[in-house]
matplotlib code that plots the C-alpha trace (Angstrom):
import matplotlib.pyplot as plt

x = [16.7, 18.5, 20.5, 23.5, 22.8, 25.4, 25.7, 28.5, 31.2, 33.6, 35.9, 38.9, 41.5, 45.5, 47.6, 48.6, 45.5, 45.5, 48.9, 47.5, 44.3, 46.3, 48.9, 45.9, 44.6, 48.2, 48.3, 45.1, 46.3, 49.5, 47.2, 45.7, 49.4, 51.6, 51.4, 51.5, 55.9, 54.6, 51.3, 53.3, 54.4, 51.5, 50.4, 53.9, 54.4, 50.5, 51.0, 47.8, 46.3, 46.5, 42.8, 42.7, 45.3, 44.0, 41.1, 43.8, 43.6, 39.4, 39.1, 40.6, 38.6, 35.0, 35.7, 36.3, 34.0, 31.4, 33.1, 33.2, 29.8, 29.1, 31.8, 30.6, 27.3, 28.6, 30.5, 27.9, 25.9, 28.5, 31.4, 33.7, 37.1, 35.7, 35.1, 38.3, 40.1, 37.9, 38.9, 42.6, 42.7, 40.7, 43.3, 46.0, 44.4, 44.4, 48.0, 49.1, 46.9, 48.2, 52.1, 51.7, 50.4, 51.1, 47.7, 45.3, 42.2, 43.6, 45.8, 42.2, 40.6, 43.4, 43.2, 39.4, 40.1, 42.5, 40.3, 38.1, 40.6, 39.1, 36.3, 39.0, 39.1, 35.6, 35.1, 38.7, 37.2, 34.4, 36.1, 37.6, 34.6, 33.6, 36.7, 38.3, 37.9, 36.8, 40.1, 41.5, 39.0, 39.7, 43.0, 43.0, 40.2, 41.9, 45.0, 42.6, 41.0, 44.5, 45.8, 44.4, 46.9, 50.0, 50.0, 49.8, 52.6, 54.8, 54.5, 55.2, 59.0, 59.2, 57.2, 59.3, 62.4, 60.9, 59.8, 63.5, 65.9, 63.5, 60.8, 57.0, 55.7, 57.5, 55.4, 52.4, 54.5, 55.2, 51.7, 50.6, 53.4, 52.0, 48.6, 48.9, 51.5, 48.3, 46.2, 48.4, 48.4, 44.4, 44.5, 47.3, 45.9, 42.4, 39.4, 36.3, 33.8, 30.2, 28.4, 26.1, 23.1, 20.0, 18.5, 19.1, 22.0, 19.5, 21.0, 19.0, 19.8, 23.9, 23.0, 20.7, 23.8, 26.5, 25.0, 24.6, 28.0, 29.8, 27.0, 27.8, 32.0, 32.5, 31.8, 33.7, 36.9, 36.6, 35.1, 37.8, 38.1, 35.3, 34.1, 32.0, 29.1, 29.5, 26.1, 27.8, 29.1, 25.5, 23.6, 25.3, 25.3, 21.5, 21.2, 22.8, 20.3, 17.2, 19.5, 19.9, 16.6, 14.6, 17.5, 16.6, 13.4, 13.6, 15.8, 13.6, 10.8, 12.9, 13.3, 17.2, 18.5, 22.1, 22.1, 19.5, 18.6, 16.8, 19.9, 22.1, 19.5, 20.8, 22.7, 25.5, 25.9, 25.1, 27.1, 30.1, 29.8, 29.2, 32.6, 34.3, 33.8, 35.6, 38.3, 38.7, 39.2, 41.7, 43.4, 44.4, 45.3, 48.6, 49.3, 48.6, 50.0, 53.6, 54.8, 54.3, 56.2, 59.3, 59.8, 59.6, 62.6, 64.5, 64.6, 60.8, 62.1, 59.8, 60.4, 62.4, 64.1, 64.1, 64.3, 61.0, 62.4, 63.5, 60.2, 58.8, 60.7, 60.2, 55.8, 56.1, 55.8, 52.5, 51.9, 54.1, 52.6, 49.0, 50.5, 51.8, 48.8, 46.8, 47.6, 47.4, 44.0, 42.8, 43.5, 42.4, 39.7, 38.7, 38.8, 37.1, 35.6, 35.6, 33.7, 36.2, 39.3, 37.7, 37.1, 40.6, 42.2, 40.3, 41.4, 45.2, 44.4, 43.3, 46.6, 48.5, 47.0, 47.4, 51.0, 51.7, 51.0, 54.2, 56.1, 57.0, 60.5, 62.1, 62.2, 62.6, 59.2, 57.4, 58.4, 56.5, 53.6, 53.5, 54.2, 51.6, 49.0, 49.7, 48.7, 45.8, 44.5, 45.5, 43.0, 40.1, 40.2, 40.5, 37.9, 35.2, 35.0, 34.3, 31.7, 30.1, 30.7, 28.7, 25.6, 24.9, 24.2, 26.7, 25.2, 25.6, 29.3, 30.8, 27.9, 27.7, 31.9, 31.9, 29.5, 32.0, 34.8, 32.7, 32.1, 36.2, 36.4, 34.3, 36.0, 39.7, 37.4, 36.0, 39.4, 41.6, 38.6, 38.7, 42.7, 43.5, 41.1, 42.7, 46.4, 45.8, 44.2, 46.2, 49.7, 52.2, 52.3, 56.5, 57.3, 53.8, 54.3, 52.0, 53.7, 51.7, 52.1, 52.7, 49.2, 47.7, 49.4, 48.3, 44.7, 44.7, 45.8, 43.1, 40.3, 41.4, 41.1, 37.6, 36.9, 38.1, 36.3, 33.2, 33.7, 34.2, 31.0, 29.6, 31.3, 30.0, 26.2, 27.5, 25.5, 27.1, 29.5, 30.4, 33.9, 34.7, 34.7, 38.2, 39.0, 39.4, 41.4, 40.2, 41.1, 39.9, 37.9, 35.3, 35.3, 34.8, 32.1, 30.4, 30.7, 29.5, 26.6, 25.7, 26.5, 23.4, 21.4, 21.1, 19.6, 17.2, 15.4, 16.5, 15.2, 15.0, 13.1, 11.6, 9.0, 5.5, 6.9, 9.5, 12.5, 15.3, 15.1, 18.4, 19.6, 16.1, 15.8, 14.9, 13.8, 13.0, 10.5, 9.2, 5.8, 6.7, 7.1, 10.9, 13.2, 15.1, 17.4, 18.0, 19.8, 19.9, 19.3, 22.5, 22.6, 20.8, 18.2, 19.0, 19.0, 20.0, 18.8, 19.8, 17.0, 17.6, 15.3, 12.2, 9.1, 6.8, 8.3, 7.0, 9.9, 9.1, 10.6, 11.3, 13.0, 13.1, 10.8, 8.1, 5.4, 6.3, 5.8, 5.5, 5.1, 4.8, 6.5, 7.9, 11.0, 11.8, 15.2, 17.6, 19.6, 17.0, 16.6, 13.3, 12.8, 10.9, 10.9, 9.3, 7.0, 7.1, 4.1, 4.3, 6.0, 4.8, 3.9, 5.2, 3.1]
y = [18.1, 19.5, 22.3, 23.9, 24.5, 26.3, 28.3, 30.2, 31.1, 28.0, 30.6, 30.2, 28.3, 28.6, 28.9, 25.5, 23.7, 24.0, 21.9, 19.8, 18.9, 18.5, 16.2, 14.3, 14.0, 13.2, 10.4, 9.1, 9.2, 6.7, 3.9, 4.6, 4.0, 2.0, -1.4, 0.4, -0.4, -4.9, -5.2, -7.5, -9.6, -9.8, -13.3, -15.0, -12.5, -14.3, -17.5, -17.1, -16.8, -13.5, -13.4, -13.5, -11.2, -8.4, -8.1, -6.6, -3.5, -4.2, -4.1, -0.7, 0.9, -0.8, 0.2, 3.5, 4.4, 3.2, 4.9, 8.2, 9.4, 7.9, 9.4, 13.0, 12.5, 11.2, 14.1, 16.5, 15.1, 14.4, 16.6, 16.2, 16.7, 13.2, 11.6, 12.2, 11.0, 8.0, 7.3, 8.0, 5.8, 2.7, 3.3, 2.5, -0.6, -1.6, -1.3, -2.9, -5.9, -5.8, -5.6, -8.4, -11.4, -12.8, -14.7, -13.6, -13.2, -11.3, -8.9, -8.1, -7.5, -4.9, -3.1, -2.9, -0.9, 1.3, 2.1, 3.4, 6.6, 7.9, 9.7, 11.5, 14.3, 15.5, 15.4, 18.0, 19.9, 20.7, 21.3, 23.9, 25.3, 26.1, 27.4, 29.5, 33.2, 33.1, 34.9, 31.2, 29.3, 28.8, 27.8, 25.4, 23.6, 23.4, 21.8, 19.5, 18.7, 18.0, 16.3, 12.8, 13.3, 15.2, 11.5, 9.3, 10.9, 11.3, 7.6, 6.3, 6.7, 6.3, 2.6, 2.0, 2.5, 0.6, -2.3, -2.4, -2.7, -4.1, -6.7, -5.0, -5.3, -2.1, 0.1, -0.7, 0.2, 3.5, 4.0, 2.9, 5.4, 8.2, 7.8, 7.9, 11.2, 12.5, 12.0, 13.1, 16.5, 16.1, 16.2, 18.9, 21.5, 21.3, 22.2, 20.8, 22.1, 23.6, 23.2, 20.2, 19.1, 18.1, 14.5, 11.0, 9.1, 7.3, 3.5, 2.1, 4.4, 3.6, 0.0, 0.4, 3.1, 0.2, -2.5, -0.6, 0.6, -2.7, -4.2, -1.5, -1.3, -5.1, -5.8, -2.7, -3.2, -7.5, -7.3, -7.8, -10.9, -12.1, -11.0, -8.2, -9.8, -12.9, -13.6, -12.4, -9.4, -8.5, -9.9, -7.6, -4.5, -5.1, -5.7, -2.6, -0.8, -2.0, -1.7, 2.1, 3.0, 1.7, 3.8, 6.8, 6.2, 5.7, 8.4, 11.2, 10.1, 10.6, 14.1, 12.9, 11.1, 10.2, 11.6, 15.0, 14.1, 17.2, 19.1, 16.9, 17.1, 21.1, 21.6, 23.5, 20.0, 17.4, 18.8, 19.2, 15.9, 14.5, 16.4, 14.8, 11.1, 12.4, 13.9, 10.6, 8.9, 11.0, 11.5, 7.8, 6.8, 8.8, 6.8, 3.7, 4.0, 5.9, 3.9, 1.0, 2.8, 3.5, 0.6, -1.5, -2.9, -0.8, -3.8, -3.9, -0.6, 1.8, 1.0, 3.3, 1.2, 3.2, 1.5, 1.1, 4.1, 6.0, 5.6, 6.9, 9.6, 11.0, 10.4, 12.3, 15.3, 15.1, 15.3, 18.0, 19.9, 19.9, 20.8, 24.0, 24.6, 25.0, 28.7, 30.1, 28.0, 30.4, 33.7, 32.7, 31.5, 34.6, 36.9, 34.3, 31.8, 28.3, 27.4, 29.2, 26.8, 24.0, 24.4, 25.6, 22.9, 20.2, 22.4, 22.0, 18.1, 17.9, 19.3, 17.4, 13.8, 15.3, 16.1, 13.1, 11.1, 12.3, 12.5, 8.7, 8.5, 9.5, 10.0, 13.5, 13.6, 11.8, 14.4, 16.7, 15.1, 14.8, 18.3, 19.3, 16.9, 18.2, 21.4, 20.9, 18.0, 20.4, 22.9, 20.7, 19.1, 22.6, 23.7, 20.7, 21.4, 25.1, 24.1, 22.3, 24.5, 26.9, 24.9, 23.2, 24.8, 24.5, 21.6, 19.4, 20.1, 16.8, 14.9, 16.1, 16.5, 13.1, 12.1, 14.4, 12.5, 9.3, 10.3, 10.8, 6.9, 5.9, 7.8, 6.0, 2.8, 2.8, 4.3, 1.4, -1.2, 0.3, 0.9, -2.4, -4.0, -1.7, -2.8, -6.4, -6.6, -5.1, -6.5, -8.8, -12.3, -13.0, -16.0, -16.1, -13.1, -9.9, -6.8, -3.6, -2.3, 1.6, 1.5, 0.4, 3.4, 5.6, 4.4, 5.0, 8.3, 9.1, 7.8, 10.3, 13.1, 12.2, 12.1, 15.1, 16.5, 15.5, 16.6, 19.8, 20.1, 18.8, 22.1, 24.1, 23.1, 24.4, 27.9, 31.3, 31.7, 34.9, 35.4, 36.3, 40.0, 41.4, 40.3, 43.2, 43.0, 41.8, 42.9, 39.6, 36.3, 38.0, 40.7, 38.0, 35.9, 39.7, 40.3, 36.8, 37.4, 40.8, 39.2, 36.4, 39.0, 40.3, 37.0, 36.0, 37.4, 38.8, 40.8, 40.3, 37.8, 39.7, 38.7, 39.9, 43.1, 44.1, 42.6, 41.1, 37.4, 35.5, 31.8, 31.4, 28.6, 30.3, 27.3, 28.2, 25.4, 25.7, 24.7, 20.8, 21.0, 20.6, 22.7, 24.6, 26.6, 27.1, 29.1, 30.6, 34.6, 36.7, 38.6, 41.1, 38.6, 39.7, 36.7, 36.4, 33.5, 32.6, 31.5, 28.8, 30.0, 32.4, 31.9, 31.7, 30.3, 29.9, 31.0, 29.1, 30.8, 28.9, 29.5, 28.4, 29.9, 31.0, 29.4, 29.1, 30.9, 30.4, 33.4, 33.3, 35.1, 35.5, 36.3, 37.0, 35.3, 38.4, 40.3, 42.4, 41.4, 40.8, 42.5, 40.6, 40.7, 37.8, 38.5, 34.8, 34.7, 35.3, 33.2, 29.5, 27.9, 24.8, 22.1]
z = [-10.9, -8.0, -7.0, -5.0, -1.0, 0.6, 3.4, 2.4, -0.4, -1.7, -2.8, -0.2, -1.8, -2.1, -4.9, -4.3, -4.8, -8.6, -9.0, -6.4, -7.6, -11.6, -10.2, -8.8, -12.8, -14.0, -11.5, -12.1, -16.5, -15.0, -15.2, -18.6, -19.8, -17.4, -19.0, -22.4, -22.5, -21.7, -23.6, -25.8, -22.9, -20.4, -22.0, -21.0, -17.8, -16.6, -18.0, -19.7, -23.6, -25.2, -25.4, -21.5, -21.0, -22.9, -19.5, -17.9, -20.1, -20.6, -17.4, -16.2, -19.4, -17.8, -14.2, -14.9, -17.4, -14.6, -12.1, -13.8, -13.7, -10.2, -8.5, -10.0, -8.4, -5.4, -5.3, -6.1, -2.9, 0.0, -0.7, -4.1, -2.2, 0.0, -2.9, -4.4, -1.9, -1.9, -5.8, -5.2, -2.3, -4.3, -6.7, -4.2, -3.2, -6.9, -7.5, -4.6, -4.9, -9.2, -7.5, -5.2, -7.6, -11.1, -11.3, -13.8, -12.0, -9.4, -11.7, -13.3, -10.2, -9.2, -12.4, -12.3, -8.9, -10.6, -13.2, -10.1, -10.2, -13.1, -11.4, -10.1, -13.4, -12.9, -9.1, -9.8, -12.1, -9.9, -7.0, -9.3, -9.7, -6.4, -5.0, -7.3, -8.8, -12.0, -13.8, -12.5, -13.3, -16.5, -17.2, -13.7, -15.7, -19.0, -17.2, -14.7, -18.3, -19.9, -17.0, -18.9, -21.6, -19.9, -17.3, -20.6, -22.0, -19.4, -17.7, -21.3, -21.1, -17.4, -17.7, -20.5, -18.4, -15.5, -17.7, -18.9, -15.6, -13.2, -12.4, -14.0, -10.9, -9.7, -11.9, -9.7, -6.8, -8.0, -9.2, -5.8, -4.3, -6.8, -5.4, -1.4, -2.4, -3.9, -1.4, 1.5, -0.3, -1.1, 2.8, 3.5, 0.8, -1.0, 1.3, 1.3, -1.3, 0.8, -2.6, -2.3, -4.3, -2.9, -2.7, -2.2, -4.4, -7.5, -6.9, -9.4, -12.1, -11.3, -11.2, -14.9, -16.4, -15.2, -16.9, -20.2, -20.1, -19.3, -22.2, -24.7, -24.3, -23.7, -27.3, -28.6, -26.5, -27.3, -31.1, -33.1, -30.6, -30.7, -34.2, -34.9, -36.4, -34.1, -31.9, -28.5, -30.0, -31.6, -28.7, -26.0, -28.5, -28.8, -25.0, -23.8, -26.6, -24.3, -20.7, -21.5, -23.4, -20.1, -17.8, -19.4, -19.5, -15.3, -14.8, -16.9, -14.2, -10.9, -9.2, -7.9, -10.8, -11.2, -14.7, -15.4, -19.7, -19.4, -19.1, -20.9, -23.6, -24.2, -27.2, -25.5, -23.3, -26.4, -28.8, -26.3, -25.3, -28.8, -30.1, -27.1, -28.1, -31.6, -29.7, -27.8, -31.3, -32.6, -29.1, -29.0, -32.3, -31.8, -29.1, -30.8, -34.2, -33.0, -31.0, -33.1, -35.3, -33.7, -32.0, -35.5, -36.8, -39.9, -41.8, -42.8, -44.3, -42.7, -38.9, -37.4, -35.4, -31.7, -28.3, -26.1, -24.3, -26.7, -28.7, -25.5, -24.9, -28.3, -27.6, -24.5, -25.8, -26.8, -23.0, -22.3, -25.4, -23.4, -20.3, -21.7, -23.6, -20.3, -20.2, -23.9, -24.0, -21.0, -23.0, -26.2, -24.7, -22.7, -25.5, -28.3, -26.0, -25.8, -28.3, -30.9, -29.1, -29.4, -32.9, -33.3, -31.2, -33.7, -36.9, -35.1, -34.6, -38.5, -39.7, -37.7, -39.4, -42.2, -42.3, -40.4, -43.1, -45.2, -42.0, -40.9, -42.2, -39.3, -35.4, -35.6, -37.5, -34.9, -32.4, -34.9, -35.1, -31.0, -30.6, -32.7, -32.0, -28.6, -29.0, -31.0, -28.8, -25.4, -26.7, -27.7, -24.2, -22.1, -23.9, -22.8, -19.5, -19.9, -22.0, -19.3, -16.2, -18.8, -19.4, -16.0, -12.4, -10.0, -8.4, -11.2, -12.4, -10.5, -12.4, -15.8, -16.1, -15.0, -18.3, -20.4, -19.3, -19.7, -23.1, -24.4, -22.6, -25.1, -27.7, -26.7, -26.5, -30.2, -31.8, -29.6, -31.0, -34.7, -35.2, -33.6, -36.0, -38.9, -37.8, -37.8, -41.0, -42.6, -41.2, -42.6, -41.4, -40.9, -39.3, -37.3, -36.0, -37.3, -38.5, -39.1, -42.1, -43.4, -45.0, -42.0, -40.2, -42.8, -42.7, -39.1, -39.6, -42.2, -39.5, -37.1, -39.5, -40.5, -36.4, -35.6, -39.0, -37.5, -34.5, -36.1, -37.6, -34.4, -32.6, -35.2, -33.6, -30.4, -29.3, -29.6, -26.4, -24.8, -24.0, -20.6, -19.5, -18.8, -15.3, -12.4, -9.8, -6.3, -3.4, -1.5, -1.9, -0.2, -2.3, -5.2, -3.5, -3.2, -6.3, -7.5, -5.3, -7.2, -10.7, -9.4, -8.5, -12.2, -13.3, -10.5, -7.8, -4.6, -1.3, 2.1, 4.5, 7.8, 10.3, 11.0, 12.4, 10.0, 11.4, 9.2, 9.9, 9.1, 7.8, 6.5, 4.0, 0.7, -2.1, -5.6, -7.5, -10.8, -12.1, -12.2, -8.6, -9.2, -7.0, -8.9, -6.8, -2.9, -0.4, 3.2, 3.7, 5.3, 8.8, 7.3, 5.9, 2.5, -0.3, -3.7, -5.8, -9.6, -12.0, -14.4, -17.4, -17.8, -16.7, -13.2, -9.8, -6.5, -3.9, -0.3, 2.7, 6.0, 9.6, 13.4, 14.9, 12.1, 9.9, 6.3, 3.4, -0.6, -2.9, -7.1, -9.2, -13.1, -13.9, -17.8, -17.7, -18.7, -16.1, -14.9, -11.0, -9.7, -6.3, -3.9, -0.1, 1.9, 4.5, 7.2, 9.6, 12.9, 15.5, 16.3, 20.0, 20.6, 21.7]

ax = plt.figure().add_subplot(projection="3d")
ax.plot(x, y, z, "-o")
ax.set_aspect("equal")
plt.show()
């Protein structure tokens, strides 16, 4: 396990990074959607099998579920603004090398370093973290957090009206125009987080949680291909079973691992992340199933008949509907907590399939069912990443976000691999051509409410969260990183580092490691050689003390976890000769 070093407070940055840093997210959701409007047509747009063509969706899903929790560690050690800009800029790469060929292998190659972006959400939502007051905090997160769904929605009708008056390769140029717009103002307005975590980047263990990802969605995303009790199907779920038993196994024996189990092992962090993957379900059947709907022809007597922009423009919505949600999310959650949205955003999310399954007989009724799948969906997904910033240390925010996000992939993977597989057995053959059918809608509808009604008993697992305390007004971000520091002080222990004589000594390196030998927390005393240092849990620490110029120091000491500061000044030895 390791921890935040920083030599001063991340809290410096403009009103404008917020927008910046959710337009980033929203740019980053574009690629989740943009083929959405030519699914139908990528076999003759590649001249290639339908079987081959769906890689080009496959492949985006892989990359990114890979690149997810990598780029939050990555983050987490050299700087999450860096990293984001790295992401964005892969992404870039990817659309332009998808805009500039209509060969198969290549088109798949450029999505796979599209899908790249997606470690784009949590590397934001960290960043968040670190810079912002904490009356802020919480509705940037929720619209960082939302961003995923606000891009899918809105790029729907725009593809669609791209797809529709010009060639399909513009929609990579505009993704590709999107992206370099993002990272110019990446450059012009975010700052660099100081936050960093300690150790070495665990190769291995990203090489070992790769392999088990690729081994465990492959078969999900290519089942109903492939046939789900076929030998390769079985064979590569059973292979990723061993990949990621002997990864954990590795990575609960490292002190840097790319993933800590011990703290993902937490309920407040396993439950979120296990109502997440259900949120994921139910978040994409709406995008699957209405659509569909719309677009299908009046004469199978329950299509609605709407054009592909049309259909998209009356889906969009549901984007829109998160978007807005960003702020009522951040007062309901301050006075009831996150927990309580997230169980009412799923609540929302249940009533929503419900009604939509008497409410299919018209476009205006899909506009209901976006709006208020919307809202529902807007507050279940605001409510994750508070969650998280609430269980984990600082340090580890890029990292275990990037699992949460990680975690609604797989969600959108299984309901994409379990609706498809509902749709198409149950359609009409006409002419050769499948045609879903109303029951098959309806029985998609129904499997979202059952997800979202397990995620709700998931939540209910979730500990007791305290809503925030009213926020007062600051006079400066000094002020807050001030009061931040006294608010640590109340859970940890704090004092002063002086010399042999008595004199403050400053910038000395103050670690905290627990009985394991694992360091547990670390910072650098002030001027005045005052520190502050949180504690993770109860129990008996050694605190180590270094600086130019002296010997070191360790000291033990037990703190009883509640917010009760421990006084404790450090005492270094005397100066040392240099040989």
């Amino acid at each position: 396990m390791t921890h935040t070093s920083t030599d001063q407070p991340a809290r410096r940055a403009s009103g404008a990074v917020v927008p910046v840093l959710a337009f980033a997210g929203i740019v980053v959701a574009v690629m989740q959607t943009l083929l959405v409007p030519v699914i139908k047509d990528l076999p003759q747009l590649l001249g290639t099998e339908p079987s081959n063509a769906t890689w080009v969706l496959t492949s985006t899903l892989l990359s990114g579920a890979v690149a997810t929790p990598i780029m939050g560690r990555l983050g987490d050690l050299y700087g999450k603004r860096r990293m984001l800009i790295v992401s964005l800029a892969v992404m870039v790469v990817g659309a332009l090398t998808s805009a500039l060929t209509s060969d198969l292998l290549t088109m798949i190659v450029g999505r796979a370093l599209q899908g790249f972006a997606m470690g784009a959400i949590p590397l934001g939502i960290g960043l968040m973290r670190d810079m912002l007051p904490r009356e802020k905090l919480g509705s940037a997160m929720a619209l960082m957090s939302s961003s995923i769904g606000v891009g899918g929605g809105l790029a729907l009708p725009a593809a669609a009206l791209i797809a529709q008056h010009a060639d399909w390769h513009a929609l990579f140029y505009g993704a590709a125009g999107l992206g370099a717009f993002a990272i110019a103002l990446t450059l012009l307005v975010v700052p660099e987080s100081p936050a960093r975590a300690e150790g070495t980047f665990d190769v291995l263990g990203a090489i070992g949680l790769s392999a088990g990802l690729v081994l465990f969605l492959l078969p999900i995303t290519k089942g109903s291909d492939w046939g789900w009790t076929s030998g390769t199907t079985l064979g590569l779920f059973g292979a990723a079973a061993v990949v990621l038993v002997l990864w954990g196994v590795m990575e609960l024996r490292l002190k840097a691992p790319l993933v800590d189990l011990r703290t993902t092992a937490r309920p407040a962090v396993l439950f979120t992340n296990l109502a997440s993957i259900m949120v994921g379900v139910s978040f994409y059947v709406v995008s699957l199933v209405l659509p569909q709907l719309l677009q299908l022809p009046k004469a199978t007597g329950y299509g609605l008949g709407q054009s592909m922009v049309t259909a998209g423009l009356l889906v969009a919505p549901l984007g829109l509907t998160m978007m807005l949600t960003a702020p009522v999310y951040a007062r309901l959650s301050a006075k009831y907590g996150p927990k309580a949205t997230l169980i009412l955003g799923m609540l929302i999310i249940a009533i929503g399939y419900g009604a939509g399954l008497g409410l299919m007989s018209a476009p205006w009724q899909s506009l209901v069912i976006a709006v208020i799948l919307g809202a529902g969906i807007g507050l279940a997904y605001s409510s994750l990443p508070a969650l998280i910033v609430g269980a984990v240390p600082a340090s580890e925010t890029g990292a275990a976000n990037g699992l949460n996000t990680l975690m609604r992939s797989i969600g959108t993977s299984v309901s994409s691999a379990v609706i498809g597989m509902v749709l198409a057995n149950t359609a009409n053959d006409v002419n050769g051509v499948a045609i879903p059918t109303m029951h098959g809608f309806r029985v998609s509808f129904l499997i979202a409410t059952a997800a979202v009604a397990l995620g709700l008993v998931l939540a209910l697992f979730l500990p007791r969260t305290r809503p925030a305390t009213k926020p007062q007004l600051r006079a400066s971000s000094e002020e807050d990183a001030n009061l931040e520091r006294a608010e640590e002080a109340l859970r940890g222990f704090r004092g002063r580092i002086l010399d042999a004589t008595g004199t403050p000594v400053p910038r000395a390196k103050v670690t905290l490691i627990d009985l394991r030998g694992r360091q547990a927390g670390a910072t650098l005393s002030a001027e005045d050689g005052s520190y502050v240092i949180a504690v993770p849990a109860q129990g008996a620490y050694v605190l180590a003390a270094r600086a130019a110029g002296h010997g070191p120091l360790a000291s033990s000491a037990t703190h009883a976890g509640d917010h009760r500061p421990v006084d404790l000044d450090l005492s270094l030895p005397g100066e040392t000769v240099s040989a």
